[in-house]
C-alpha positions in Angstrom: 0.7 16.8 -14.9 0.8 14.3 -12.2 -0.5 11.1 -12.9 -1.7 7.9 -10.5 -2.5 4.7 -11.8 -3.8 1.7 -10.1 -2.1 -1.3 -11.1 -1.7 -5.3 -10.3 0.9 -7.4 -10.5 1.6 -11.1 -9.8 3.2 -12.0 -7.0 5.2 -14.5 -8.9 6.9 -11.6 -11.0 6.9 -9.5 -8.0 8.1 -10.0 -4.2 6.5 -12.4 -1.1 5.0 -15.4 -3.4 6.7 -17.9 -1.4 5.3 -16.1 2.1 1.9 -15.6 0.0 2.2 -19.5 -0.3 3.1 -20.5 2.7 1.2 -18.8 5.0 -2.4 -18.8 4.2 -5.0 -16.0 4.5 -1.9 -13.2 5.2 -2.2 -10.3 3.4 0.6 -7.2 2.9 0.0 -3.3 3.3 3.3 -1.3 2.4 3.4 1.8 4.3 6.4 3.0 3.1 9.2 2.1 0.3 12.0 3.6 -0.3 15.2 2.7 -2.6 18.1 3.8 -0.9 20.5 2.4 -3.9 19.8 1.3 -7.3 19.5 -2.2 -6.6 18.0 -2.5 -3.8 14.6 -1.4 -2.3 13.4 -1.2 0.9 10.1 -1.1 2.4 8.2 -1.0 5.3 5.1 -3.7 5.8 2.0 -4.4 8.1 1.6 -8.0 7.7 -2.4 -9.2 8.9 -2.7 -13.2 9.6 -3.7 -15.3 12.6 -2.2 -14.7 15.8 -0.9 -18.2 15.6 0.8 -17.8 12.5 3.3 -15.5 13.7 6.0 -18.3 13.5 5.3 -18.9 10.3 5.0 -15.4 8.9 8.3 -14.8 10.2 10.0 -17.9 9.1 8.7 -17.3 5.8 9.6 -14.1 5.3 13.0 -14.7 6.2 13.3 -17.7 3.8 11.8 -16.0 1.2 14.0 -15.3 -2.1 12.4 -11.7 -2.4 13.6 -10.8 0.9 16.9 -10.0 3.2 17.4 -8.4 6.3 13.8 -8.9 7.8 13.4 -7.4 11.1 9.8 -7.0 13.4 9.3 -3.3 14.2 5.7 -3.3 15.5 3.8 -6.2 17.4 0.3 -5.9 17.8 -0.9 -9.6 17.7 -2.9 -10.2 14.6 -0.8 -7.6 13.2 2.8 -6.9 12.6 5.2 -4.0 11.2 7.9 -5.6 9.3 11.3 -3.1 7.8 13.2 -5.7 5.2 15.0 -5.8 2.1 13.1 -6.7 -1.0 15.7 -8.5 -3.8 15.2 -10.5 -6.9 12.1 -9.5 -9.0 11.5 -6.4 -7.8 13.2 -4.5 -10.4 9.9 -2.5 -11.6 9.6 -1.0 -7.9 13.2 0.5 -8.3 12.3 1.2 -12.3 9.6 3.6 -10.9 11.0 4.6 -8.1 14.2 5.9 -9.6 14.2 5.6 -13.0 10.8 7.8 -13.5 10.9 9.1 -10.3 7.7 7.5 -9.4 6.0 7.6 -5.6 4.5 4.0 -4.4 1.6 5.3 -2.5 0.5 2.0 -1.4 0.5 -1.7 -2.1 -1.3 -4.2 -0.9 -0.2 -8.3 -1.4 -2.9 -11.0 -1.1 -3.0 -14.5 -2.3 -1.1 -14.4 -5.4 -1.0 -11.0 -6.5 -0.3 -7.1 -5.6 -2.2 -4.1 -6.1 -0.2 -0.8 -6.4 -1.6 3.0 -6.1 1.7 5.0 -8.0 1.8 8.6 -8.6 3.9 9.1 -11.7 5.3 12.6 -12.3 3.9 12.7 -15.3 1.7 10.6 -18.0 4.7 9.9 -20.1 6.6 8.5 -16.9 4.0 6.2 -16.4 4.0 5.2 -20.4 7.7 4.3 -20.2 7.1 2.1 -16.9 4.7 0.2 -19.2 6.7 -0.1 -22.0 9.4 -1.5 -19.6 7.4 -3.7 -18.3 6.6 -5.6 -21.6 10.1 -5.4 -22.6 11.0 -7.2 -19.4 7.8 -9.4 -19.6 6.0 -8.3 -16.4 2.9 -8.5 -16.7 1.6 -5.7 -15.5 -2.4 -4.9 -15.7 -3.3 -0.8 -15.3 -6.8 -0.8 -13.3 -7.4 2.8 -13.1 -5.2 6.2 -14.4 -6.4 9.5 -13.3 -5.0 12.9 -13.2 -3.8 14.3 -9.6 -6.3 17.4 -9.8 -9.1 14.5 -10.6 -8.5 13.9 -6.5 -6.6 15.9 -4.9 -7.3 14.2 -1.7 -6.4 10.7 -2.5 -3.5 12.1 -4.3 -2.1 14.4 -2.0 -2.7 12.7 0.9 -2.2 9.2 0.3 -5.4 7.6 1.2 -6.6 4.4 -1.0 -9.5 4.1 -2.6 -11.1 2.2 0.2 -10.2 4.6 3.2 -11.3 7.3 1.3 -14.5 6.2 0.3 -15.3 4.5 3.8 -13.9 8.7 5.2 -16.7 9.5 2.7 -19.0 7.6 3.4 -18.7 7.9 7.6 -19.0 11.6 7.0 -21.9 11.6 4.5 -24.1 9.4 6.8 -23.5 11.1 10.1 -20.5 9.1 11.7 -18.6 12.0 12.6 -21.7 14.0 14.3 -22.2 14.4 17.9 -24.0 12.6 19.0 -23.8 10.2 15.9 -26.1 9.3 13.4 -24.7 5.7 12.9 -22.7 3.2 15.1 -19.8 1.4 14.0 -21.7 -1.5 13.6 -23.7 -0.1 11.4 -21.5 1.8 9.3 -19.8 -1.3 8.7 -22.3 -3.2 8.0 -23.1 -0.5 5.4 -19.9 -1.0 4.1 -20.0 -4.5 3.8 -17.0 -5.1 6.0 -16.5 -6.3 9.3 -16.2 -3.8 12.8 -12.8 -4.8 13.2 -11.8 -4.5 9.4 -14.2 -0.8 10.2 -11.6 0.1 13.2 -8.3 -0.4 11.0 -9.3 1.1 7.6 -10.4 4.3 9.6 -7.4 4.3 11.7 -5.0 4.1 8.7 -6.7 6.7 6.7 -6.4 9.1 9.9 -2.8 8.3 10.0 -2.6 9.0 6.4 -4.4 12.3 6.4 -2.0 13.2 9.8 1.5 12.0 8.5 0.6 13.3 5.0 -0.9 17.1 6.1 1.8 17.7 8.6 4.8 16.7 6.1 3.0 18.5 3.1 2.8 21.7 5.2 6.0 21.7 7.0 6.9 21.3 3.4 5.4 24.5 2.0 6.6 26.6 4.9 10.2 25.6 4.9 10.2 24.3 8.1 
């Protein structure tokens, strides 16, 4: 059965350290990886950071050890779509990716470390990612495991524990009616979080549900 596990990793055994370093407050989303040869994977980021460190983000990125071929897809001023190359230490993204035939849902980078949502294809897949990981002395630390069936909408469509919880919750306490039952403001207060922070969790977990619903049913149709 199909597995997911929540995992962190350092960025020092991972990819970005040196951007993590040297451009404070920045935080990585992956929105897509793929590994389009055996040794080299490649994946698609939203970088968030200060407008004014936009310089900086870039020039990091560039000179960072993990990285080759960066190139800016998507500018939206406090926010930025990065495709690149990721090289070096990030031989336990290809390991899962094609030695177990693993599926990076998503990843997020802050400060000095990476969280990673993974859906193995099975329990023992995931085992023998751990087991590679001590052999090669990553030190990888498994938050969560559960089952795909446990739930199936995170699972099938690729929403993280936050967007899902914040869908959840938006729906639960009225959000969605017309007219609502609770502002954004409010919501996010709720929530604990910021409007802004509000606005861009909801707006990626639509996309999810979207990008993920259509391909999974064009999918099952043949289409």
């Amino acid at each position: 059965m199909s597995t997911i596990a929540v995992v962190r990793v350092p960025a020092s055994e991972f990819a970005l350290e040196a951007t993590l370093e040297r451009v404070p407050g920045v935080s990585f989303e992956v929105e897509r990886v793929v590994a389009p040869e055996s040794e080299r994977v490649m994946p698609y980021i939203w970088a968030t950071a200060d407008p004014d460190q936009f310089d900086a983000l870039q020039a990091a990125l560039e000179d960072d050890p993990t990285t080759e071929d960066v190139e800016l897809l998507v500018d939206l001023d406090d926010e930025w779509l990065f495709r690149m190359t990721w090289i070096g230490k990030t031989q336990f993204v290809i390991h899962v990716l094609v030695d177990e035939s693993g599926t990076i849902i998503d990843a997020t980078g802050t400060d000095d470390e990476w969280q990673l949502r993974i859906l193995f294809p099975s329990r023992d897949a995931l085992g023998a990612t751990y087991e590679y990981c001590e052999e090669h002395g990553i030190p990888l630390t498994i938050e969560q495991i559960y089952q795909l069936d446990q739930s199936p909408m995170r699972g099938k469509y690729g929403l993280t524990e936050e967007q899902y919880e914040t869908l959840i919750t938006a729906l639960e306490r009225g959000y969605y009616d017309i007219p609502r039952d609770i502002s954004g403001t409010e919501l996010a207060a709720e929530l604990g979080i910021s409007h802004q922070a509000l606005s861009e969790r909801l707006r990626r977990a639509y996309g999810n549900l979207l990008s993920n619903a259509l391909v999974v049913g064009e999918n099952e149709l043949g289409e």
